[in-house]
C-alpha positions as CSV (number, residue, x, y, z in Angstrom):
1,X,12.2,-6.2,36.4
2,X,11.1,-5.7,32.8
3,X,8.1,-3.1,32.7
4,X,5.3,-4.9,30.8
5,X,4.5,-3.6,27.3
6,X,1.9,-0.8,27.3
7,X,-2.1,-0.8,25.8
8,X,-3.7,-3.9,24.9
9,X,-2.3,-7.1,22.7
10,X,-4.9,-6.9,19.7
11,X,-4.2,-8.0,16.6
12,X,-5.6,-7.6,13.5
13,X,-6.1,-4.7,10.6
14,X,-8.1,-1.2,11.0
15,X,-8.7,0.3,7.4
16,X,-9.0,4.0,7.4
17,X,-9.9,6.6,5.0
18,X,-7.1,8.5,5.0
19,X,-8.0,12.2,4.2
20,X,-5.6,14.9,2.8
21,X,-3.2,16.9,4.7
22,X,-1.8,14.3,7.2
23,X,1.2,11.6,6.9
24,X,0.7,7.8,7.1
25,X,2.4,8.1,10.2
26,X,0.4,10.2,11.5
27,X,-2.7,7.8,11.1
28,X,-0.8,4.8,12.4
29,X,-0.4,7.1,15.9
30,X,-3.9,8.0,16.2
31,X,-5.2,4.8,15.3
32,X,-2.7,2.9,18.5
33,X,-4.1,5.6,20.7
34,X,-7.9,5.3,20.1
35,X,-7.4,1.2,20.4
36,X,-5.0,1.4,23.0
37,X,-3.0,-0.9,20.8
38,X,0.5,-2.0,22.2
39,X,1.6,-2.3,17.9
40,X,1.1,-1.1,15.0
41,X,2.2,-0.2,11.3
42,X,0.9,0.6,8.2
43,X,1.1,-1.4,4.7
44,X,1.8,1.2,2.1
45,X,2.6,4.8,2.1
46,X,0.2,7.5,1.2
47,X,1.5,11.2,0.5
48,X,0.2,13.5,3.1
49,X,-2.0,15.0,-0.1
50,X,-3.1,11.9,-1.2
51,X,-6.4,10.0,0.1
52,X,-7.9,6.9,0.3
53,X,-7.5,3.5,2.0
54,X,-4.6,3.4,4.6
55,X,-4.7,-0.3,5.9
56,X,-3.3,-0.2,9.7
57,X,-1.7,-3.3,10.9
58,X,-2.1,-4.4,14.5
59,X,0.0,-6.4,16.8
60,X,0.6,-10.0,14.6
61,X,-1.0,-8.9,11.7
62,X,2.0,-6.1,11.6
63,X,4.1,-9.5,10.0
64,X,1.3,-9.7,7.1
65,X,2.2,-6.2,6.1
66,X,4.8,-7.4,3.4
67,X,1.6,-9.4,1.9
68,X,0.0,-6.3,1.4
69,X,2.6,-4.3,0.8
70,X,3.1,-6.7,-2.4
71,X,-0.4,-6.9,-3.3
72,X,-2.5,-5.1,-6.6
73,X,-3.5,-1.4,-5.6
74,X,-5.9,1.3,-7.8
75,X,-5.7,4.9,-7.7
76,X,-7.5,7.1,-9.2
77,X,-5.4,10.4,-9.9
78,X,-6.4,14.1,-11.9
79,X,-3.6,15.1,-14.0
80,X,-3.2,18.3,-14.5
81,X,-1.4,19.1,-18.3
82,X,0.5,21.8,-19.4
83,X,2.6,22.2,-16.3
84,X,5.6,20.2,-14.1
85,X,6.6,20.4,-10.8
86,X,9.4,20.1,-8.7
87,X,7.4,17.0,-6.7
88,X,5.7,15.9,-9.6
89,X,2.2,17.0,-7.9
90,X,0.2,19.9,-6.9
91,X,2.7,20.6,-3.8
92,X,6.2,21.3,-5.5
93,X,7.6,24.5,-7.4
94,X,6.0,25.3,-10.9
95,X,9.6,24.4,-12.8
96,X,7.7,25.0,-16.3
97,X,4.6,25.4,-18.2
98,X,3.2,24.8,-22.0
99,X,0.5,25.9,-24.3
100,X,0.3,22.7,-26.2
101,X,-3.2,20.3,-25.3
102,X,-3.4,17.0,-26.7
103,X,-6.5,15.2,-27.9
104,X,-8.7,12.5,-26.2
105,X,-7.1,10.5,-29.1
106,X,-3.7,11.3,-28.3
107,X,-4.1,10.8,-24.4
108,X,-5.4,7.1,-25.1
109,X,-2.6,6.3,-27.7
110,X,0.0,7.4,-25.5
111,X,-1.2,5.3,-22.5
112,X,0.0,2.4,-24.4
113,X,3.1,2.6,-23.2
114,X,2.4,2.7,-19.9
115,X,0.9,-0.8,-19.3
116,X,2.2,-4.3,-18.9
117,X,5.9,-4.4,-17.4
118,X,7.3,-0.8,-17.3
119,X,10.3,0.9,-16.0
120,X,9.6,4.0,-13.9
121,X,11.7,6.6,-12.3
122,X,11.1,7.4,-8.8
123,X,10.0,10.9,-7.9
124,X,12.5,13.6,-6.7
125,X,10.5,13.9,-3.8
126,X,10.0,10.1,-2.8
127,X,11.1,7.5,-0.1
128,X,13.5,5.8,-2.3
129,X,17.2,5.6,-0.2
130,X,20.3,7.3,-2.1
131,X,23.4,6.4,-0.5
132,X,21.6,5.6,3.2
133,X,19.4,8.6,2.6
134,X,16.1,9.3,1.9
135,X,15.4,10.9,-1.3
136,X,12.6,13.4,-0.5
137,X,15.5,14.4,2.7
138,X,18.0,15.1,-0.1
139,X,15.6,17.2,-2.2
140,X,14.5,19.3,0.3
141,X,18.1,20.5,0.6
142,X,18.0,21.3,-2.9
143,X,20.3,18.1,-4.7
144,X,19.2,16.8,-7.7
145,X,19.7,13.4,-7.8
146,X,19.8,10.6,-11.3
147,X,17.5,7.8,-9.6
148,X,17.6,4.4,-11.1
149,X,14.2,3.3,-13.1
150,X,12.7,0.7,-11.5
151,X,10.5,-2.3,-12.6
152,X,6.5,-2.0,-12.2
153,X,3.5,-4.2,-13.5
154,X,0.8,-2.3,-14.7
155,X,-2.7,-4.2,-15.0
156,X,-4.8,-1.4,-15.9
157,X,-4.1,2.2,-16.7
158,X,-7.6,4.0,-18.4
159,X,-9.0,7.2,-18.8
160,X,-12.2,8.0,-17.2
161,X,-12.8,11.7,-17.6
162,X,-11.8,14.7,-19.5
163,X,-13.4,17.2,-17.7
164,X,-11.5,20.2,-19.9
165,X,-8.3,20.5,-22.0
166,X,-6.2,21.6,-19.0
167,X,-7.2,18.3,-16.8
168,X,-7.4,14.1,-17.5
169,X,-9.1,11.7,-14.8
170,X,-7.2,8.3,-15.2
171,X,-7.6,5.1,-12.9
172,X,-4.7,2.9,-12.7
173,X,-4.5,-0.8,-10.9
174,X,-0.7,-1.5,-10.7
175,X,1.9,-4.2,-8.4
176,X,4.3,-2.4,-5.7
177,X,6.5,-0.1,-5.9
178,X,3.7,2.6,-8.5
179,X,4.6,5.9,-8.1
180,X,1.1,8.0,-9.6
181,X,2.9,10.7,-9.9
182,X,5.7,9.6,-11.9
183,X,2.6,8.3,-14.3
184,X,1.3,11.9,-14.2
185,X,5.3,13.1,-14.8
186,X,6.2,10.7,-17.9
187,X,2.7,10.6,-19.4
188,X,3.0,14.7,-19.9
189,X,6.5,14.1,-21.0
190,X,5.6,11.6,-24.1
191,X,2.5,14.1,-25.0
192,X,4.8,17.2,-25.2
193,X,2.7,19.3,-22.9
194,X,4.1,18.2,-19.4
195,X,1.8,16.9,-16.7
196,X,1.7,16.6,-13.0
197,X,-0.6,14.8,-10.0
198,X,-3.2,17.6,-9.1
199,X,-4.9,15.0,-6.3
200,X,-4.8,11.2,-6.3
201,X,-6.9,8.7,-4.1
202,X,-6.2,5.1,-3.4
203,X,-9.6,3.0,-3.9
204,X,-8.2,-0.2,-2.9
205,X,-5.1,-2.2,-1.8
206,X,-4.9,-6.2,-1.7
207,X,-8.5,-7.0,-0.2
208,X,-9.1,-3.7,1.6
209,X,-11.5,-1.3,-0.2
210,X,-12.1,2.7,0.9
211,X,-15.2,2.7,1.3
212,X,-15.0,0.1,3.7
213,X,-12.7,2.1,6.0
214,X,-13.4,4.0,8.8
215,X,-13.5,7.8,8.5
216,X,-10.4,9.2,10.2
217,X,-12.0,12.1,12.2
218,X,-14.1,9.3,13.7
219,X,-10.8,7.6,15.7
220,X,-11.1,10.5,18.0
221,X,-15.4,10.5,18.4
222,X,-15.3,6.4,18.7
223,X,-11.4,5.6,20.7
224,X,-11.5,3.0,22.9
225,X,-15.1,2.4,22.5
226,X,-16.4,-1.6,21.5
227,X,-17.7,0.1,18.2
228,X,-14.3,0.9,16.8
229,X,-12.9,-2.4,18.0
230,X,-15.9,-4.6,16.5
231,X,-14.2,-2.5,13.1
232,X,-11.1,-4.9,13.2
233,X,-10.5,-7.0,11.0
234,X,-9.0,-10.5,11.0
235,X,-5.4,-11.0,11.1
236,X,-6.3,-13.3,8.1
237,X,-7.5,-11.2,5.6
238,X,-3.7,-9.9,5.0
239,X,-3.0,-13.3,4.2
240,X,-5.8,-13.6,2.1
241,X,-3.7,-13.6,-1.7
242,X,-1.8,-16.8,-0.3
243,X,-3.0,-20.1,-0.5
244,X,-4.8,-21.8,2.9
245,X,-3.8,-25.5,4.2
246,X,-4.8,-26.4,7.4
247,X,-2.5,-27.9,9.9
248,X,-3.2,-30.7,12.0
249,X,-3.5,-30.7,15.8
250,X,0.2,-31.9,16.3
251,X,1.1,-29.8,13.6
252,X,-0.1,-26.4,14.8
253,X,1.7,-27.3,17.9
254,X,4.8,-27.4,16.1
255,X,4.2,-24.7,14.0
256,X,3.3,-22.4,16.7
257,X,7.1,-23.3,18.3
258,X,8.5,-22.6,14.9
259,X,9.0,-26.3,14.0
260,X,7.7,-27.8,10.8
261,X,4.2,-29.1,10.9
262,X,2.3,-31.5,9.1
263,X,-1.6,-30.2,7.0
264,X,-3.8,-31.2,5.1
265,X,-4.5,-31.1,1.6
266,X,-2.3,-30.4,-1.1
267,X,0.0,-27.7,-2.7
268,X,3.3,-27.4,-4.9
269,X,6.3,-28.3,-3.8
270,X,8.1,-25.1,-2.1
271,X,4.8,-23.1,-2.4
272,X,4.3,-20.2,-0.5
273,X,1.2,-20.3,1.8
274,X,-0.5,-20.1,5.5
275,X,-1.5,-22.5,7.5
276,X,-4.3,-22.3,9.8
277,X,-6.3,-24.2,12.7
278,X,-9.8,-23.7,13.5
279,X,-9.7,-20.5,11.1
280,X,-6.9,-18.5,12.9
281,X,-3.5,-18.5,11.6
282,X,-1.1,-20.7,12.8
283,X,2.6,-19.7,11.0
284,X,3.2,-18.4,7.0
285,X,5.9,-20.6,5.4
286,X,6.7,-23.1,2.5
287,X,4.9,-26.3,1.8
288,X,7.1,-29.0,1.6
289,X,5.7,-32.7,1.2
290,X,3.0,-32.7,3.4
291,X,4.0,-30.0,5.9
292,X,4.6,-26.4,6.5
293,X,7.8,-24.8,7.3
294,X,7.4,-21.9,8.6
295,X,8.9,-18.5,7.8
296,X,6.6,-16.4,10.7
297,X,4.7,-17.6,13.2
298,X,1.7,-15.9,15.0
299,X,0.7,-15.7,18.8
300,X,-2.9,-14.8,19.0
301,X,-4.1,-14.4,22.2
């Protein structure tokens, strides 16, 4: 006989603050165990020194991760110039170190070139794969690697502080795939002094804001109480940068089977979108004259 699955079916997101010093990983554990949630994942990586909003997906709501995954984020990071590392942050191997200090003037001009569509090469230390390996596993046993520059939209890169010569506060809102410190890296780089990540903090990612999220030493003072689980959130909000149509009765039906299923209203042809019935979602698919086909489908209990 199969043994049941263990904890509780719940589905929907828990936004936590992540604090320095542990993995995402980490946070996705602790977060199962103070729900008692059979499933979980995470939507986004955060280095175990970086802070800031860590969205936890549970149980359905773990096949809206891509959604947010692909969605708009802000960081705000503390460069610190004059000096790079061998991780590009605060954590690595002081490789080498400069006098030179550019001007407020210089720091603005030189941002320039680091909005719109960019290419941007992937830290040394990062999760990129390098022949079926990780890349921070093959810099850890010292191998240098050439890693391929890769595309990234950048909406807003801005200086908000200079709080001395040595140090630059920037805020940057970018599509998947930014890598702060490779920002921190290449910005030194063009101003001749060198620069790396001394702490960054994501504010926000798709809909989910920091302060909004739950503090992570409370998990362990609040697990499996009804306060943390009134702190879920709707499956639906990781949905909530694709369109809405809402399916008929029939057509939920045949959604929920994974069938195509008529809705209402009206989108493109081959549109990407949700469709929902009585406010919960149904499946995710493409509308296609008048119906839904459906890509995922959700079972919410």
């Amino acid at each position: 006989m199969a043994k049941g699955k263990k904890g509780l079916p719940i589905s929907g997101w828990l936004i936590v603050d992540k604090p320095a010093g542990i993995g995402s990983t980490q946070v996705v554990g602790k977060v199962r165990w103070a729900l008692n949630a059979q499933k979980a994942g995470h939507a986004g990586t955060l280095d175990p020194a970086a802070t800031g909003v860590l969205a936890i997906a549970l149980g359905e709501a773990t096949k809206t991760v891509p959604f947010i995954t692909d969605a708009m984020k802000c960081y705000r990071f503390m460069v610190r110039l004059g000096s790079s590392t061998s991780t590009d942050d605060a954590e690595g191997t002081l490789l080498q170190s400069r006098d030179l200090r550019p001007s407020d003037e210089q720091i603005a001009a030189a941002l320039v070139a680091f909005r719109g569509q960019i290419l941007q090469v992937p830290p040394q230390v990062s999760a990129v794969k390098v022949d079926g390996e990780r890349a921070y596993d093959l810099a850890r046993e010292g191998i240098e690697m050439d890693l391929v520059a890769r595309p990234l939209w950048v909406d807003r890169l801005v200086v908000l502080d200079r709080p001395d010569a040595d140090h630059v506060l920037l805020e940057m809102v970018c599509g998947k795939g930014g890598y702060v410190r490779s920002v921190a890296r290449d910005l030194g780089q063009a101003l001749g002094c060198l620069g790396h990540v001394a702490w960054l903090r994501r504010e926000w990612s798709g809909p989910f804001r920091a302060e909004d999220g739950i503090i992570y030493a409370e998990l362990e003072s609040l697990a499996r109480t009804p306060e943390l689980m009134s702190r879920v959130l709707p499956l639906e909000m990781g949905l909530s940068g694709l369109p809405e149509v809402v399916a008929t009765q029939e057509g939920a039906l045949r959604l929920s089977h994974g069938n195509p299923g008529q809705v209402l209203g009206h989108l493109d042809y081959g549109s990407e979108c949700w469709a929902s019935r009585n406010g919960r979602a149904v499946a995710v698919g493409r509308y296609l004259g008048g119906e839904v086909h459906p890509s995922k489908v959700f079972v919410q209990e």
